[in-house]
N, C-alpha and C positions, 0 to 999 in steps of 0.2 A: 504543611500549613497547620497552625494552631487556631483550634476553635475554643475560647474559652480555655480548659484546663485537658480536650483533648485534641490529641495529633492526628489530623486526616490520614489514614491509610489508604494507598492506589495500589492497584494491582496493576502493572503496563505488558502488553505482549510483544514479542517478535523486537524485544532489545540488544541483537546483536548489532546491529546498525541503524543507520537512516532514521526515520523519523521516532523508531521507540526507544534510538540509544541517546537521540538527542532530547527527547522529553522528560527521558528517569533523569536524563543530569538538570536541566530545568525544576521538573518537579524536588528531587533531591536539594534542589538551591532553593527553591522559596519554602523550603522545613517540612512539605510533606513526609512523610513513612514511607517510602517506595519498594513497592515489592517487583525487579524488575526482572521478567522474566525471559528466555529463548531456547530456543531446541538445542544447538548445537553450544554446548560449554566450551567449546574448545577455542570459541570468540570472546568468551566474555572476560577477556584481557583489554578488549579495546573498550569496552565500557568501562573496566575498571579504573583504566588511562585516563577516560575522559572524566569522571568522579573528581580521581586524584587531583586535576589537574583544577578541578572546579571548587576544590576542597570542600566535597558535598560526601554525605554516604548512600547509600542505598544497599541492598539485600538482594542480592544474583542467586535465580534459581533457575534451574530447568525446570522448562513446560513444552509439552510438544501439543499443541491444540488442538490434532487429531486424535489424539488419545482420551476418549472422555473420562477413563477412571481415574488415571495420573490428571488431568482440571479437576476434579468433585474433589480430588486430595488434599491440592496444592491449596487450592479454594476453603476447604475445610482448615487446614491448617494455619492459615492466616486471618480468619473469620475475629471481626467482623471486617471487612472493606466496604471503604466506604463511596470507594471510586473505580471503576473497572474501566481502562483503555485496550478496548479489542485496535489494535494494529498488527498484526502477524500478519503477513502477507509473501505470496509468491508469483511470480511472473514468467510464464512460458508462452514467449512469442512466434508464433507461426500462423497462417492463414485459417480459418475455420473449417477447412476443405481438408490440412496437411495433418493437424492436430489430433491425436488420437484420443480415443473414449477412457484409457485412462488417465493420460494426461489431463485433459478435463476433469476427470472426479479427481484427481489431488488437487486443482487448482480450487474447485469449491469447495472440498473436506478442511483446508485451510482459509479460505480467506471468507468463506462464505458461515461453512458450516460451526467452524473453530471458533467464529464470534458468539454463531449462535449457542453454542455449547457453554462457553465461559460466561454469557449472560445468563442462562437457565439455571447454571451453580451458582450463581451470587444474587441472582434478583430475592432468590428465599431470604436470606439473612437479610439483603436490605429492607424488604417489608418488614420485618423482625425485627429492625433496627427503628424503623419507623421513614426511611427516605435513604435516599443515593442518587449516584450519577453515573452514569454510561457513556461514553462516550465510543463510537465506530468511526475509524477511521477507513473513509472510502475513498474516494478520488474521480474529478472529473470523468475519467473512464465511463462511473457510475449513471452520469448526468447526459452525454451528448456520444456516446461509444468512442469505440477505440480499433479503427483496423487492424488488423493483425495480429490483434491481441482480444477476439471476441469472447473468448473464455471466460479472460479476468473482466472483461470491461461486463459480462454477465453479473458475476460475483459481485460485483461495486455497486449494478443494479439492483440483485437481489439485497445487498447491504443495506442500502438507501429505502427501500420499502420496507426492511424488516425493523429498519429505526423508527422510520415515520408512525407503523400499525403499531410497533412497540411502545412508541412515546403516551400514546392515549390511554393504552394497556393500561400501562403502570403509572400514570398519572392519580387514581384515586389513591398511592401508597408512600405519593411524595416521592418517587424514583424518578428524574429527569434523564432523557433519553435526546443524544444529542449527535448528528452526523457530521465529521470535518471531512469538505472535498476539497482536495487540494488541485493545483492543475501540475505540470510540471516541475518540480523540483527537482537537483542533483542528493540524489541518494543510489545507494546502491540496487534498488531494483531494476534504477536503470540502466543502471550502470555493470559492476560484477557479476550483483547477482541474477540477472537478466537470464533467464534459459532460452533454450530454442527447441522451440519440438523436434522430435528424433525423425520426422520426415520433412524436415526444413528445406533441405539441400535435393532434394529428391526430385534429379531431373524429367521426371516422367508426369509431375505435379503438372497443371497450369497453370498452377501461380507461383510456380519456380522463381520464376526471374523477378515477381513483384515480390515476395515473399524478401530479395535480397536486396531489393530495390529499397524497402521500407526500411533495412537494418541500414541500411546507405542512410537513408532520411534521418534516422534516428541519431545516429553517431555523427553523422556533417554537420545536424543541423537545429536538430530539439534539443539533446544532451547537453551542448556549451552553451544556447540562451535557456537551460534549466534557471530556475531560481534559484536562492539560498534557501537548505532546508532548516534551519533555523528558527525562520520565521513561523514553520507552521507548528513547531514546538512549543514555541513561545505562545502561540493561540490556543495551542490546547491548555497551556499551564493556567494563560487565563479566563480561557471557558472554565476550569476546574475551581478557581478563586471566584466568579461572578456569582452575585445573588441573583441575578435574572438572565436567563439566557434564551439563546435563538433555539430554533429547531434543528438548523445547518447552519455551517459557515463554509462559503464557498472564497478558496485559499486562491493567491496567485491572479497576476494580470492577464494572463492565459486563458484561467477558469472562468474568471469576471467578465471579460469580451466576449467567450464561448457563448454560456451561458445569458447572457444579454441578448446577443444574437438568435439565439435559438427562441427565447420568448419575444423577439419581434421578426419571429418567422421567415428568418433567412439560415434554414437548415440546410437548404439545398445550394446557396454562396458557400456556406461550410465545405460542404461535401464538394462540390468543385474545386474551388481553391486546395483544398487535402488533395485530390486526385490529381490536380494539377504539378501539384510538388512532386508526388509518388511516381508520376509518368518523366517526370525529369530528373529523381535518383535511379529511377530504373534504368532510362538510357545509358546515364554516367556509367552505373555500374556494369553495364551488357559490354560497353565500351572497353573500360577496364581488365573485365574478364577476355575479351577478343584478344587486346592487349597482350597482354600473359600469354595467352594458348599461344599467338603470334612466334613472341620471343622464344617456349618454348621447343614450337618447332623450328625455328632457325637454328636452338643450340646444339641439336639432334645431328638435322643435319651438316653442322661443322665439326660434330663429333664423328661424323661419317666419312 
């Protein structure tokens, strides 16, 4: 985007896919300067794909956002920006019971910590710039939790407070501080990139069987009515463009019903209806798996 005689420059994180690969090609199409960045290079053929195809450009670089002196560099190097979009995110689903204590600290050194780091290298220049804009990318999770996934839906809480304390912060230096929660989307967090903690499967757990129950939930039944991620692209490109903007935008017909609910205090409808569904893929699933064992040992014994 062109202001006057200069070209807004954005920093974007976590653009190998989903929502940061689909906003550097937005942002790259309305004539921002897109610095878009991801850890692993070995993906950014599909951003490249998607550019080409949008016949937009942008600037692929690694960033691993747990690394604070590769951000002070990358940060330094592209000085000044005048847009920082913390999206880097990772997702390891397992029960808060199964989840181990380092899995937890990579999920916050990323999604939590990584924002914070990348805003604390750019907020200096934007005071020195005289203004800027932030935008953190969190997600429902942040707003109403997330079963089975207590970690990240921490991380999205701790996100959503560090926006909000940070918006006032930086308000006397004209730096707009701004959080997108999205609810559901099809992107690959939910999708590929999806992990599972390494005691997921660990019959010895008690939340074994919910634990597989919930991945049942997830793949029957969340993941196909996902939204288009598109859309929330599109909202950040134009949160980026607005002279005046919110403090949050809460993304998704999902998020909007959640959230409405919860501020007219039917948390605990929520929480039923969830557990309701949860105890009805865990059947399916216990079934499934009976299934299997079933067939297995019938084929044993006519192997016998």
């Amino acid at each position: 985007m062109v202001n006057g005689d200069t070209q807004k420059r954005v920093l974007i994180t976590g653009c190998s896919s989903g929502f940061g690969l689909l906003t550097a090609v937005e942002a790259a199409k309305a004539g921002f300067d897109c610095i878009a960045t991801m850890r692993n290079m070995t993906k950014a053929d599909y951003l490249r794909g998607a550019l080409k195809q949008a016949d937009a450009g942008a600037t692929i670089e690694r960033l691993d956002v747990t690394d604070a002196e590769s951000a002070r560099e990358l940060v330094a190097k592209y000085a000044p920006i005048d847009i920082l979009v913390n999206n880097a995110g990772i997702l390891i689903m397992g029960s808060a019971l199964d989840i181990t204590e380092e899995e937890m600290r990579r999920i916050f050194e990323t999604n939590y910590f990584g924002a914070v780091r990348l805003t604390r290298a750019v907020a200096g220049q934007m005071i020195e710039a005289g203004g800027g804009l932030i935008i953190n990318v969190a997600s429902l999770a942040g707003l109403v939790g997330h079963p089975f996934n207590a970690a990240y839906a921490a991380t999205k809480h701790a996100l959503i407070g560090f926006s909000r304390s940070l918006r006032l912060e930086l308000r006397p230096f004209n730096i707009d501080v701004v959080s997108v929660e999205p609810g559901y989307h099809r992107t690959e967090i939910i999708r590929a990139n999806a992990n599972l903690t390494e005691n997921f499967y660990d019959k010895q757990s008690p939340t074994f069987e919910y634990n597989r129950g919930f991945l049942k939930l997830m793949l029957d039944e969340i993941v196909p009515r996902a939204a288009d991620a598109d859309r929330v692209a599109k909202k950040i490109v134009e949160i980026m463009q607005a002279e005046k903007r919110k403090p949050h935008y809460v993304i998704g017909k999902d998020a909007k019903w959640l959230t409405i609910a919860k501020w007219l205090g039917l948390t605990r409808y929520i929480e039923d209806r969830i557990y309701k569904y949860l105890l009805r893929a865990t059947r399916r699933e216990n079934r499934r798996a009976q299934a299997k064992k079933e067939a297995r040992g019938r084929k044993t014994e006519d192997r016998a």
